[in-house]
C-alpha positions in Angstrom: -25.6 -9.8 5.8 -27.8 -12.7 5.3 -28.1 -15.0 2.4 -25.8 -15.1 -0.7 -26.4 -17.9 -3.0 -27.5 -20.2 -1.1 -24.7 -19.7 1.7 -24.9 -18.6 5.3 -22.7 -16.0 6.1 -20.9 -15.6 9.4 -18.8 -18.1 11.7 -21.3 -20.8 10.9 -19.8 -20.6 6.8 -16.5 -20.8 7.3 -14.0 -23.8 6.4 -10.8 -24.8 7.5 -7.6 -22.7 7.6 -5.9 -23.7 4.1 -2.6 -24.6 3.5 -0.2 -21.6 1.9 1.3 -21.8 -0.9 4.8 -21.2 -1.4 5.0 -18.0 -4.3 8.7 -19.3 -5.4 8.7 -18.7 -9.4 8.1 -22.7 -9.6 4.1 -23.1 -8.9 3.1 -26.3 -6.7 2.3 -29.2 -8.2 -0.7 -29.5 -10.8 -2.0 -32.4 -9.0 -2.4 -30.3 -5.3 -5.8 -29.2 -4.9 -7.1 -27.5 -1.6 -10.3 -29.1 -0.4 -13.0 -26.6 -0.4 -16.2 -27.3 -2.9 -15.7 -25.6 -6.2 -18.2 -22.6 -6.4 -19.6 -20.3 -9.7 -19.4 -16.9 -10.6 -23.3 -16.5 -10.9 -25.6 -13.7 -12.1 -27.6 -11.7 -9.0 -31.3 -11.6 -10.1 -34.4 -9.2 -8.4 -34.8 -5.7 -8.4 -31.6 -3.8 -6.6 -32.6 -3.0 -3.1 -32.2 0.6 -1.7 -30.0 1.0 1.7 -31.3 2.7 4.8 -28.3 4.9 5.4 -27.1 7.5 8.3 -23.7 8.9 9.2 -22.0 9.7 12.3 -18.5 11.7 13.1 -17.0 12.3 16.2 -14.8 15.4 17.1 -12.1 15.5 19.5 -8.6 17.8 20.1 -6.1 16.4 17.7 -3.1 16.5 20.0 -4.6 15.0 23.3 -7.9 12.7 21.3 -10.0 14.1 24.1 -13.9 13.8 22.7 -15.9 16.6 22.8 -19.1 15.0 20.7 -20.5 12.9 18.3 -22.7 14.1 15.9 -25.5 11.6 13.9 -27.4 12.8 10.7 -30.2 10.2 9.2 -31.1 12.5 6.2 -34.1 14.1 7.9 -32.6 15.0 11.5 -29.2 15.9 12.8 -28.5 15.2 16.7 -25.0 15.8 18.9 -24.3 14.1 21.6 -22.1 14.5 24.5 -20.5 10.9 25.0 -20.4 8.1 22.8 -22.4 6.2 25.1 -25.0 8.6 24.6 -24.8 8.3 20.8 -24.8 4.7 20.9 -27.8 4.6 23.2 -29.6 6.7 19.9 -28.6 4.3 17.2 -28.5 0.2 18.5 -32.0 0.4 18.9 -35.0 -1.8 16.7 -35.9 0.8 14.9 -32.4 1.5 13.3 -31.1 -2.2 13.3 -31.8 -2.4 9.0 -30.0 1.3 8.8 -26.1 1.2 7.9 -24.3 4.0 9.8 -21.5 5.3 7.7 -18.6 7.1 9.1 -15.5 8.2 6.7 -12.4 7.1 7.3 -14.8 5.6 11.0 -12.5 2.1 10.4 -9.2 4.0 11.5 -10.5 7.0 13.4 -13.9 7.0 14.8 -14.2 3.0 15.7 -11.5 3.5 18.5 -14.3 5.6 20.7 -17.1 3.0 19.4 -14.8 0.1 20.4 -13.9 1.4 24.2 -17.6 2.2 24.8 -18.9 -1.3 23.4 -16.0 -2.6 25.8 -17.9 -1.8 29.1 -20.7 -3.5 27.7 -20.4 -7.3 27.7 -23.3 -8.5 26.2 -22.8 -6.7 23.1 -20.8 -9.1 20.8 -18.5 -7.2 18.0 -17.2 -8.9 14.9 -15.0 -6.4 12.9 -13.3 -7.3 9.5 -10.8 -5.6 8.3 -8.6 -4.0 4.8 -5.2 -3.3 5.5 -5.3 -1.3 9.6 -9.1 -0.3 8.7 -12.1 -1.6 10.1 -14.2 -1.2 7.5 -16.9 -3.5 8.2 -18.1 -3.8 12.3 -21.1 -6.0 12.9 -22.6 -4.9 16.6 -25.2 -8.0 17.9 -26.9 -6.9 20.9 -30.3 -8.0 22.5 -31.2 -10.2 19.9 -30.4 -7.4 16.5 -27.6 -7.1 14.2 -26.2 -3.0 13.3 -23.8 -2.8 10.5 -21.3 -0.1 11.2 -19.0 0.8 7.4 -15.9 3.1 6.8 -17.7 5.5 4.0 -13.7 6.2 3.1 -14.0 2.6 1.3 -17.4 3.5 -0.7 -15.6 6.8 -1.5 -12.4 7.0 -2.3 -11.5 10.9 -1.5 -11.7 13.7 1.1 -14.8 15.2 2.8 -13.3 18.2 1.5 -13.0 17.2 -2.3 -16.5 15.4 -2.2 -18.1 18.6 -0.7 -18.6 20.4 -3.9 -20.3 17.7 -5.5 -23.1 17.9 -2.6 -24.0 21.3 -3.2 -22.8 21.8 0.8 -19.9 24.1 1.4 -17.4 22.8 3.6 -16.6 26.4 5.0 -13.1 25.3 6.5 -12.4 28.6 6.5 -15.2 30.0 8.5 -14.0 28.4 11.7 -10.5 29.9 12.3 -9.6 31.6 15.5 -9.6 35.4 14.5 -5.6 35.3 14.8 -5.2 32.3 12.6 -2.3 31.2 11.8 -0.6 33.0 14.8 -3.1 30.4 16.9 -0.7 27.4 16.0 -3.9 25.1 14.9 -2.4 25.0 11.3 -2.8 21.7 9.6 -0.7 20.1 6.7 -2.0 21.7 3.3 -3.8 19.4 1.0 -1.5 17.5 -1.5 -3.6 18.2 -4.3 -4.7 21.7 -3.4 -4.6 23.6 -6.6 -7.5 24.9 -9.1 -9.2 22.1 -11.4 -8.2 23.7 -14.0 -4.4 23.0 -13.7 -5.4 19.3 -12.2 -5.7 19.6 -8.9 -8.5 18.9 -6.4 -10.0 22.7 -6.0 -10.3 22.4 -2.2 -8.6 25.4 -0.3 -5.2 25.9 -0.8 -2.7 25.8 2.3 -2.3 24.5 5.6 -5.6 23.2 6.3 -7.3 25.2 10.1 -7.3 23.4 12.9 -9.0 26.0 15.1 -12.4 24.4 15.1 -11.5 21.4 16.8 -10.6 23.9 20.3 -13.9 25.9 19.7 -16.8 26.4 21.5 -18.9 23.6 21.0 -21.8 25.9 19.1 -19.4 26.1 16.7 -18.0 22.9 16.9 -21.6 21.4 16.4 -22.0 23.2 12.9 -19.0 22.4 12.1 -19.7 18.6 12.9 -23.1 19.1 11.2 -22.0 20.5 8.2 -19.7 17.5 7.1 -22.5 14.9 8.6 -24.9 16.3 5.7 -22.3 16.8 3.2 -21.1 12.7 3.7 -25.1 11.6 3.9 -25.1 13.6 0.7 -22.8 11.7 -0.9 -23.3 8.5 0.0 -27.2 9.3 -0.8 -26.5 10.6 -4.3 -23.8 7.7 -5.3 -26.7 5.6 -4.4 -29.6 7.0 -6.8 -26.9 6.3 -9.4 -26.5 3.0 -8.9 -30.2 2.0 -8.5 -30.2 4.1 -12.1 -27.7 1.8 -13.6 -30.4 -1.2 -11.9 -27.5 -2.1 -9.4 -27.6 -1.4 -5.4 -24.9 -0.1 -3.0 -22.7 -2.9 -1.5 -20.3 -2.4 1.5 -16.9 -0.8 -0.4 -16.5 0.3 -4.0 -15.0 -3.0 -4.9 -18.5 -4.8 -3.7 -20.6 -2.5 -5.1 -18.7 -2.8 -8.5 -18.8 -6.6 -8.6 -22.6 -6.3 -7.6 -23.1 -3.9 -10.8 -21.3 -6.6 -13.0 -22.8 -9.2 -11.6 -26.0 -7.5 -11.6 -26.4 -6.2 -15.1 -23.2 -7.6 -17.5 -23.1 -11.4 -16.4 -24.9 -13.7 -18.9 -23.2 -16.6 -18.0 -22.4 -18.8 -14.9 -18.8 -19.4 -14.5 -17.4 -22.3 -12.6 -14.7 -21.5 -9.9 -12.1 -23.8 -8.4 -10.1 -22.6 -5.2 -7.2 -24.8 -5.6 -6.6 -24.0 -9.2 -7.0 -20.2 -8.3 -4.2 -20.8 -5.9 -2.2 -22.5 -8.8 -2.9 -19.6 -10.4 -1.9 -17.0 -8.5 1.7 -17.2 -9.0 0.6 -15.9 -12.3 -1.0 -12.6 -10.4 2.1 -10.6 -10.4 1.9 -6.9 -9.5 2.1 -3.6 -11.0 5.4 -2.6 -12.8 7.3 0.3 -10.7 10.4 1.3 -11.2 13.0 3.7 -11.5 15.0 3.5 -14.6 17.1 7.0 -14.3 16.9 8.4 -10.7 17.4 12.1 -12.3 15.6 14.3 -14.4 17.6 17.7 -15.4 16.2 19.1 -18.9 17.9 21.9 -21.1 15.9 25.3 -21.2 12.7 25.0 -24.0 13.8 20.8 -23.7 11.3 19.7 -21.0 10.0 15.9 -20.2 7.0 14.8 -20.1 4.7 12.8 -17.4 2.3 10.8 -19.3 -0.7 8.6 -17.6 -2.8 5.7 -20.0 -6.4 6.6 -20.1 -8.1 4.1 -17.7 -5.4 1.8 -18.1 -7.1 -1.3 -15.9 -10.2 -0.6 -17.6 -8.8 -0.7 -21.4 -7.6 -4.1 -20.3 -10.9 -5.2 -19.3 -11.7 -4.6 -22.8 -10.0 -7.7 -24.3 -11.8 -11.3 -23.6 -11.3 -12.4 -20.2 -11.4 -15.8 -19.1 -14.3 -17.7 -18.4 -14.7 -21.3 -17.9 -11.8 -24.3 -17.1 -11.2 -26.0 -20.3 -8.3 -28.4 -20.0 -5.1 -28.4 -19.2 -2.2 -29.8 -22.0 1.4 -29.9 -22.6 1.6 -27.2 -25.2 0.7 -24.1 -25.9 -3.0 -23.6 -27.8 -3.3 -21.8 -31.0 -6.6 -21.2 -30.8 -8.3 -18.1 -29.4 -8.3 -19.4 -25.8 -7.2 -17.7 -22.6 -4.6 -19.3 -21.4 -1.9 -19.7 -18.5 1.2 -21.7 -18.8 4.1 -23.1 -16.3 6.9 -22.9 -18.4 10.8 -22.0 -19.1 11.6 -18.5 -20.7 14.3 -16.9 -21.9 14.9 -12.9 -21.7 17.8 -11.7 -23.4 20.2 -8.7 -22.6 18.2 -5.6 -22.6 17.2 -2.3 -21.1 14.0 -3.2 -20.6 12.6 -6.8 -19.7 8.7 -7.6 -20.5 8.8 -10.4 -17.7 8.2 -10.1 -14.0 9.4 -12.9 -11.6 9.2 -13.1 -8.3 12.8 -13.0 -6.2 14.2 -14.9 -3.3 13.4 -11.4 -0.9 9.9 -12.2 -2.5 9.3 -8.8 -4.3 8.5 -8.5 -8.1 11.5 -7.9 -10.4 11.7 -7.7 -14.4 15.1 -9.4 -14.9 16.9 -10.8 -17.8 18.2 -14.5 -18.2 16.4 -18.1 -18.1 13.9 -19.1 -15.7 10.9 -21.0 -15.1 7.1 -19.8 -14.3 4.1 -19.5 -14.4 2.9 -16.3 -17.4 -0.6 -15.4 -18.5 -1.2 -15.6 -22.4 -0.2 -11.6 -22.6 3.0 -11.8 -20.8 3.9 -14.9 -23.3 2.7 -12.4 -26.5 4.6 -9.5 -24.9 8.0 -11.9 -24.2 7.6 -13.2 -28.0 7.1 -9.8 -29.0 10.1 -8.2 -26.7 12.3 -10.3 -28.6 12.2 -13.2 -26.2 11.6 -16.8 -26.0 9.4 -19.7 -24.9 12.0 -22.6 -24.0 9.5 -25.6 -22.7 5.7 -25.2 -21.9 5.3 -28.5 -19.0 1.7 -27.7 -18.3 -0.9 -25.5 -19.9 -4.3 -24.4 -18.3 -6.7 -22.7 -21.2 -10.5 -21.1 -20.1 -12.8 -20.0 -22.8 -12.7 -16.5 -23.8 -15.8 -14.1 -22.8 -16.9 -10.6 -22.7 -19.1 -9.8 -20.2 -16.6 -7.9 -18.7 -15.8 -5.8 -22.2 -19.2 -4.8 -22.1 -19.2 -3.4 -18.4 -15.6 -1.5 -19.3 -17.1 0.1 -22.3 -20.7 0.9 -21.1 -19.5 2.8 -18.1 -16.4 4.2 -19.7 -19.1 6.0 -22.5 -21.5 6.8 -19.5 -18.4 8.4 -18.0 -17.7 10.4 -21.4 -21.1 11.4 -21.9 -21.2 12.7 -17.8 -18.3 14.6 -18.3 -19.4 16.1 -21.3 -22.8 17.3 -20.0 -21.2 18.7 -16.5 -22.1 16.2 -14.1 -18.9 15.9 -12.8 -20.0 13.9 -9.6 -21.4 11.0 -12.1 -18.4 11.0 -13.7 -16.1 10.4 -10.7 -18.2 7.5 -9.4 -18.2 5.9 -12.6 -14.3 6.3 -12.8 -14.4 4.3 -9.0 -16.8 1.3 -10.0 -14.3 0.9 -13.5 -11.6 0.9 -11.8 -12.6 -1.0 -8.7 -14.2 -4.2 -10.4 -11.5 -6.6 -11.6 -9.5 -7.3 -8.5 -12.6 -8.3 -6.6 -11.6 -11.4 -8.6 -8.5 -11.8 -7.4 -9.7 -11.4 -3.9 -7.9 -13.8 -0.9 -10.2 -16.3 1.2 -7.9 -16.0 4.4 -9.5 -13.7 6.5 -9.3 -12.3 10.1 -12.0 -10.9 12.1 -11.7 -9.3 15.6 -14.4 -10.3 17.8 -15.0 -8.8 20.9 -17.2 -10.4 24.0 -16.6 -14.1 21.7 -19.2 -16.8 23.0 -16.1 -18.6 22.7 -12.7 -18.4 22.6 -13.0 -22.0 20.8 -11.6 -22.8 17.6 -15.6 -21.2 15.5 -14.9 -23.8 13.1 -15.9 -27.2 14.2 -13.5 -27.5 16.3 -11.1 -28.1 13.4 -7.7 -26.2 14.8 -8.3 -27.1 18.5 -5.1 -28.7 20.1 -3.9 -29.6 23.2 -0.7 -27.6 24.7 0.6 -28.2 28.1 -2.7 -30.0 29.1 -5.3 -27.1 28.0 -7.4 -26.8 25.1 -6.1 -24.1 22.5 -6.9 -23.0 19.4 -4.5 -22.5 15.8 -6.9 -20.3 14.5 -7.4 -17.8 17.7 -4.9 -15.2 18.9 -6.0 -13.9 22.3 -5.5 -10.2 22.3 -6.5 -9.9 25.5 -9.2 -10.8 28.2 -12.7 -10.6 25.8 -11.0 -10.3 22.9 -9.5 -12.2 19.9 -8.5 -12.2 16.4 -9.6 -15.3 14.4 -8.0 -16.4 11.3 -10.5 -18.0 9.1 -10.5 -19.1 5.5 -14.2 -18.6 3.8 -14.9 -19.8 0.2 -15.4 -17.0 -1.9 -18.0 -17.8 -4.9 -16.5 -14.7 -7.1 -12.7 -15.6 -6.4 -11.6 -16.3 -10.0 -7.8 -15.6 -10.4 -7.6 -16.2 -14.3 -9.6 -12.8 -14.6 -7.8 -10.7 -12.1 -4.0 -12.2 -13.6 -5.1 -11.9 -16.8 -6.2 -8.6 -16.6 -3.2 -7.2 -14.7 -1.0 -8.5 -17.0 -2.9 -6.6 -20.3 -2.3 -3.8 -18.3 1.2 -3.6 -18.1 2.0 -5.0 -21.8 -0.2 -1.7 -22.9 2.3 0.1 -20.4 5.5 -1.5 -21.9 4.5 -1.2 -25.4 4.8 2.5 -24.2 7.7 2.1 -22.6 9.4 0.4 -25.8 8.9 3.8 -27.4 11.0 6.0 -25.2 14.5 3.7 -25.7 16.5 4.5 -22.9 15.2 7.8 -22.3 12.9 7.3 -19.9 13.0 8.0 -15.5 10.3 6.5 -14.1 7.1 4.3 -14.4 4.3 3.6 -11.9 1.4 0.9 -13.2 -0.2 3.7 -15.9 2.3 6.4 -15.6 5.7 7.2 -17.4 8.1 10.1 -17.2 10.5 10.5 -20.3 12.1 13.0 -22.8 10.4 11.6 -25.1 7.4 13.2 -27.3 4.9 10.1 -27.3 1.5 9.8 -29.4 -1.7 10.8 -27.1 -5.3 10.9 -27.7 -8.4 10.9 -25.4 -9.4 7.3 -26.7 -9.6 4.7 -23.4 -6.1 2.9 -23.2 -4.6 5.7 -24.9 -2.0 8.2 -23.5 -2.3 11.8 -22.2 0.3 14.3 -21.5 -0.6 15.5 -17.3 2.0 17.6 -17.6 6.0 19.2 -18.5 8.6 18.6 -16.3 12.2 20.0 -15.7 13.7 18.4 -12.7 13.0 15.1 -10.5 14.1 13.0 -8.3 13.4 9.2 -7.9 15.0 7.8 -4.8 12.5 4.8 -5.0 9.3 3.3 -5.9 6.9 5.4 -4.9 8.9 8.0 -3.4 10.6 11.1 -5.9 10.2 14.6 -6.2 9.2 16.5 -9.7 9.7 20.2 -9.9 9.5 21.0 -6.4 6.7 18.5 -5.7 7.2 15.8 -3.4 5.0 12.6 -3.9 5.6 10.0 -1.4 3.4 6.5 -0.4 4.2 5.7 3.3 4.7 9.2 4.4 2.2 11.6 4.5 2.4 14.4 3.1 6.2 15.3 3.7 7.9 18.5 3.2 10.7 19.6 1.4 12.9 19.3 4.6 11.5 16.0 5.6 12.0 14.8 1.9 16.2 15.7 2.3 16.0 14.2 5.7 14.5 10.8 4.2 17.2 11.5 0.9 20.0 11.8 3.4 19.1 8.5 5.4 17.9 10.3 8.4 14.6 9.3 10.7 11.3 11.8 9.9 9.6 11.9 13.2 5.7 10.3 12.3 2.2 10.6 14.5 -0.6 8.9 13.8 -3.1 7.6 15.6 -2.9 3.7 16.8 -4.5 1.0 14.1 -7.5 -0.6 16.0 -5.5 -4.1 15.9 -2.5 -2.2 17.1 -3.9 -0.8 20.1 -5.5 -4.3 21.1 -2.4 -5.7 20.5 -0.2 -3.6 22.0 -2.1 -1.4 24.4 -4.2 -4.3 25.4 -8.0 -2.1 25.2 -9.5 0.1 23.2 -9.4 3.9 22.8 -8.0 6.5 20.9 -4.3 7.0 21.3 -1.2 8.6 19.3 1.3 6.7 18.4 5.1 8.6 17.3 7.9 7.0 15.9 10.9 7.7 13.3 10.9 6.2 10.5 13.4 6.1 7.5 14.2 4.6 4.5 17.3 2.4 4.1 18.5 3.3 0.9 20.8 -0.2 -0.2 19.5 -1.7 2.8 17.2 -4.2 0.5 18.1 -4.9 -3.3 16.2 -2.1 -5.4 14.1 -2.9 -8.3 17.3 -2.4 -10.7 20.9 -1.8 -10.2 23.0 1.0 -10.6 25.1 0.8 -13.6 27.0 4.4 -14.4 26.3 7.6 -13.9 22.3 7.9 -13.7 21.5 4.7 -15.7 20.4 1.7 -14.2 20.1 -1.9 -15.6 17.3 -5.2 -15.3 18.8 -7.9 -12.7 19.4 -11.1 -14.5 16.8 -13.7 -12.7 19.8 -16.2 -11.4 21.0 -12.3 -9.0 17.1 -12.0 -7.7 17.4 -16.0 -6.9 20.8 -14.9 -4.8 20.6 -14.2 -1.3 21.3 -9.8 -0.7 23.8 -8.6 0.7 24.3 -4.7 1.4 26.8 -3.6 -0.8 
């Protein structure tokens, strides 16, 4: 990993664990600062740096995890191995210690085998950090070198099966199927998105996906393996040549390498940063609106509604000024052209829909009515004044001078994208749609951190001894949890030169006033909205202009039990359950368990099952419908209304 401005990374950079800061809709004090040096957004100069890449992919039996190879691809050779051992003895050698070995999805699938084998060897030290249950970065130092191990799933955002076509390498599912399939019984779950392009979908095979090549003989099994080795390497390998086009170079995930392009070729400034006023600041950073206003949709024949999505939604925002350097804090609101955030007392009146999120005593996001103090961005202030609302008191103001860099990086790519999509080269297009939409939150991006280390040289506080303490006469350490014998997980705070809340608030918040001052449009007739989305019987304006709206499609009948989980027209779309069908849908409706098996998190299965390895994990799991307060309240038959902001301060109680 190396240098970065002027920083060392690794356990050497890191600073103390900070204090948290309570997100109550009253921020901390002004005067509370964390102490960590204050740090600049800078440019990246020098030509952009080509990667050495390979990928590797491990089969095994889906029911039992047994492993039956390994397969490695470097763009010029492919090699299967029969162990992992064997696969690791091929790759952490001198030779390949600059080559980044690529595995998609690897951080929740593949690194369980890595992991066990690098168990039984216990001079190998293994740091692995971590999004969400992924690994996605896993840093292997043994006999002196450093190998870099990534999740590719992070780089690029889809299936294997729905970045195939782009590589010019057929996937061939269907090749591999026992010659009674499906009478075999190794059917899959069908894709989610398996229908043609042409009405939206991903184009991949549609139905149950085959299972059979996972029980072949291993000939087959190895092309199999092969096949999607080379179709990954060319993906990664093409994605790359497109950014060393654009002058950029390929960075760890899609949010990196984003950040890297901006910073690379759109910067023309150096921004100061300040860790304790982005954690002021992030009470500001409030999420996504997603709700459900009417929890049915029945049309009249020839009368259907309408699912509408903004065009690039978080990009259109990025369109707008964004703020750039601290200017000064006051005790009113500017009327100049600065950006500004401001810790004040509003007042929403009675309506169907509230322009205002606050945060509640249960901690989630709410968009109530009534009188309450926080902290708002400069568009959630215009929106509230706009809505019909009002600004009570301003006690403290913090304004930041107004740039465009990141204007110019939103429009540049978004016509790049046009101009790929026009000409046909549909792969260009996708990955400029992932560095758009990935750049902005890298902004808003947390310095608490955990790594997993494995083999630790120490199982010593790693930062100067700063969180040792002394329990029942032996030396222990705040920031260490001892998973088990050789391995921890170290919390860690590291100062993060791009962290720069104001952009990643202010940007969010753009976003959803262009989404309400859709949602003003439809009255009360509108069922559901999701951060870019809404579903109404309403006919709204669309056009194919960034930040404007297009119709996805006509709808008859839905079904919103919750955020994120409803049904439309037979289709079930659900986030926490994969892929559910129609009779796991009423079972979840109903209040009933649906029976889930996955495979164990790598922290899980240290934590719990005290090793390493792959294992399956089952469990039922419901949803308790009542059992929290939901984002509105019922209020008649199939209308819902806003929460007024003293009910979300209120302890719940199930009804």
């Amino acid at each position: 990993m190396g240098r970065r401005n002027g920083r060392k990374s690794g356990l050497g950079a890191l600073s103390c664990v900070r204090k948290r800061w309570s997100r109550t809709l009253s921020p901390p004090s002004w005067g509370e600062r964390v102490r960590l040096r204050p740090l600049s957004l800078t440019r990246i100069g020098g030509a952009p740096k080509p990667r050495q890449i390979a990928v590797y992919d491990l089969e095994w039996v889906p029911e039992t995890y047994e492993l039956r190879m390994a397969g490695y691809y470097d763009g010029e050779r492919y090699t299967a191995f029969s162990s992992v051992r064997r696969l690791l003895n091929h790759l952490l050698t001198p030779a390949r210690k600059n080559t980044f070995f690529y595995a998609h999805a690897g951080g929740l699938a593949d690194m369980h085998f890595l992991l066990q084998a690098m168990q039984e060897v216990e001079d190998m030290h293994v740091t692995a950090a971590f999004s969400g249950s992924s690994a996605i970065v896993v840093q292997v130092l043994w006999r002196g070198d450093k190998y870099t191990f990534l999740d590719s799933y992070w780089l690029l955002r889809d299936k294997l099966a729905h970045l195939a076509p782009f590589t010019g390498i057929d996937k061939a599912r269907d090749s591999y199927k026992c010659a009674d399939y499906p009478a075999c019984g190794h059917v899959g779950k069908a894709c989610a998105s398996a229908k043609p392009p042409g009405e939206g979908g991903c184009g991949c095979h549609v139905g149950p996906e085959p299972l059979c090549m996972f029980r072949a003989p291993l000939p087959i099994l190895r092309d199999y393996n092969e096949r999607d080795c080379r179709i990954l390497y060319r993906a990664i390998e093409l994605f790359q040549e497109e950014l060393l086009e654009l002058g950029s170079e390929l960075a760890s995930t899609i949010a990196s390498t984003a950040l890297t392009l901006f910073r690379t070729k759109y910067l023309s400034q150096t921004i100061p940063t300040n860790p304790g006023r982005n954690d002021i600041l992030r009470a500001s950073y409030v999420a996504s609106r997603v709700e459900v206003l009417r929890p049915v949709l029945r049309t009249l024949p020839g009368a259907p509604a309408r699912y509408y999505d903004i065009n690039s939604s978080f990009p259109y925002a990025m369109t707008f000024p964004a703020p750039g350097e601290f200017l000064g804090e006051s005790k009113r609101i500017p009327d100049d052209d600065s950006i500004y955030f401001a810790d004040c007392d509003v007042v929403v009146p009675d309506m169907f829909l509230p322009p205002l999120g606050s945060r509640g005593k249960d901690g989630r996001v709410y968009f109530p009515t009534g009188s309450w103090r926080g902290l708002f961005a400069r568009a959630d202030l215009e929106l509230l004044l706009e809505a019909g609302g009002s600004i009570a008191k301003a006690h403290n103001v913090m304004s930041f001078a107004p740039f465009q860099d990141l204007a110019a990086y939103a429009l540049d790519l978004y016509d790049l994208r046009a101009k790929a999509k026009a000409d046909g080269q549909s792969f260009r297009a996708l990955l400029l749609k992932y560095l758009l939409n990935a750049c902005y939150g890298k902004f808003g991006e947390h310095r608490d951190k955990e790594q997993l280390v494995m083999h630790p040289f120490s199982e010593s506080c790693p930062h100067a001894g700063a969180h040792d303490v002394y329990r029942d006469g032996y030396m222990s350490a705040t920031c260490v949890e001892s998973l088990f014998p050789g391995c921890i997980l170290v919390s860690e705070e590291r100062n993060v030169a791009h962290e720069h809340v104001p952009i990643a608030s202010h940007i969010t918040a753009t976003a959803r006033a262009t989404l309400y001052r859709f949602l003003a449009r439809c009255g009360e007739d509108v069922y559901y909205t999701d951060t870019d989305s809404i579903v109404t019987g309403q006919t709204l304006p669309t056009g194919p202009e960034l930040g404007a709206l297009k119709l996805e499609h006509e709808v008859v009948s839905g079904r919103f039990i919750q955020p994120k989980l409803y049904e439309l027209d037979g289709e079930i779309r659900s986030k926490g359950f994969s892929r559910l069908t129609p009779e796991e849908f009423e079972e979840l409706v109903a209040g009933r368990e649906v029976e889930v098996e996955r495979m164990y998190r790598v922290k899980e299965t240290a934590r719990e099952l005290k090793t390493f390895g792959a294992a399956g994990k089952t469990f039922g799991k419901r949803i308790r419908v009542g059992a929290s307060r939901p984002k509105r309240q019922t209020s008649g038959e199939n209308a819902t209304r806003p929460w007024t902001a003293q009910e979300i301060q209120e302890k719940w109680r199930v009804p």
